[in-house]
N, C-alpha and C positions, 0 to 999 in steps of 0.2 A: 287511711288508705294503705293497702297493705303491696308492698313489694313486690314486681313479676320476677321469679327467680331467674337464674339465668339458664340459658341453656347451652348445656357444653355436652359436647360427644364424648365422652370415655373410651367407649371403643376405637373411635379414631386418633384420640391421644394416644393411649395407649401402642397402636400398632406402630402412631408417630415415633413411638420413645423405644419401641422392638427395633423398628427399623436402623436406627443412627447408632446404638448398641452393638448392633451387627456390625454394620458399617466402620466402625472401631474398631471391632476385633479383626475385622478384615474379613468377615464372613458374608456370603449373597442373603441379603434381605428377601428374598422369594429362591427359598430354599427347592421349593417343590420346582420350582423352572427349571432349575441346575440340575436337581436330580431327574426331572423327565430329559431331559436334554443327554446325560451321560445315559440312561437306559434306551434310548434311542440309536445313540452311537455304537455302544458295547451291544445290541440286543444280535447283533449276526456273529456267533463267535466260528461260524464256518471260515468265513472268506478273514481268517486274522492273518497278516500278512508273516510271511513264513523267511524271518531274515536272520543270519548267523553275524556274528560281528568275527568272529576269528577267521582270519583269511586261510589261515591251513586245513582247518576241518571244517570252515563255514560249509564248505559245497555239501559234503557229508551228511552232516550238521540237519541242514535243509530237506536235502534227500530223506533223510528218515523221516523227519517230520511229515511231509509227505504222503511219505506210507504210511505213518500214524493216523494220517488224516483220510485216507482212504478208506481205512479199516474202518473209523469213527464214523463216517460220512453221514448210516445212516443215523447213528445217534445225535449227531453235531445236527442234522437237518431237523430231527425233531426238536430238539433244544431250540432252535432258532423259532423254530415254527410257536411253540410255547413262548418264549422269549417275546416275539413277536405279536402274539395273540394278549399276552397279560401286559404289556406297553400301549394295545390300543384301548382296553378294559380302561387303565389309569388315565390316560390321556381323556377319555372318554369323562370318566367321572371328574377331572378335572376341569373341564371343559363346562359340566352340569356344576361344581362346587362352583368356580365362577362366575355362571349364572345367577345361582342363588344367593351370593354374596349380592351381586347386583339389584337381587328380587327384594332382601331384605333392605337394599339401602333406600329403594326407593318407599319399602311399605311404610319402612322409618319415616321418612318425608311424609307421607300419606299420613300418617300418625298424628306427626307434628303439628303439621297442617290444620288435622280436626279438633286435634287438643286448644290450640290459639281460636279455633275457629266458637268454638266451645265456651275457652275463656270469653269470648266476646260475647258470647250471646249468654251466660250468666250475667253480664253485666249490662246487660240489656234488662235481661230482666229482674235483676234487683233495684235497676234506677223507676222501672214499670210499676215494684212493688211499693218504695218510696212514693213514686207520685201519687199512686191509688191512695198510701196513709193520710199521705198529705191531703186530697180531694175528700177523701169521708171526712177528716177533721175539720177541713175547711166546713164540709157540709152540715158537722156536726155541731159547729160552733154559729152557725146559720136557724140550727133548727131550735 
């Protein structure tokens, strides 16, 4: 009788052994989270708060920026609007990559499922093919 292999997930080991790697070097294990999370904060570089730390020429300091910012406006509004637009694109495709990790975990299951399902009914029927030898020899030792 021969052996049911085992079944082990690779790909889920594996992601196990990325994940705790990470986690050691002190780095986020779902790196894409982190990074849509800062391109969502930084995606408005209009409204960047406009603060001087020198108390003498802060005020100044400000005032210009200001006016830089005026001038920029309508650039800084496109920028945002693009910024904006390519943040929902990713989030977007994120959202579908997601899914399809999902799609594939279950089709995996579905996989599984028909392969064991499979194994069982080969041995179904090589016990079928067995009885049948068995039954003509019986029959044959009859005749």
């Amino acid at each position: 009788m021969e052996a049911e292999p085992l079944a082990v997930d690779v790909d889920r080991i594996m992601e196990d052994v990325r994940d705790r790697a990470a986690r050691r070097r002190g780095l986020d294990p779902q790196p894409r989270a982190t990074d849509l999370y800062l391109l969502r904060r930084h995606a408005d570089v209009y409204h960047v708060a406009l603060r001087a730390r020198r108390p003498v020429v802060g005020p100044l300091v400000v005032a210009l920026r200001r006016a830089v910012r005026r001038v920029l406006a309508p650039f800084l509004g496109a920028q945002v609007a693009y910024n904006l637009a390519g943040l929902r694109v990713l989030e977007s495709l994120d959202d579908e990559a997601a899914a399809l990790v999902r799609r594939e975990a279950a089709l995996r299951a579905t996989v599984a499922m028909q392969a064991e399902a499979l194994a069982a009914l080969r041995r179904d029927v090589d016990a079928l093919v067995r009885r049948e030898r068995e039954l003509r020899a019986a029959i044959g030792a009859r005749g």
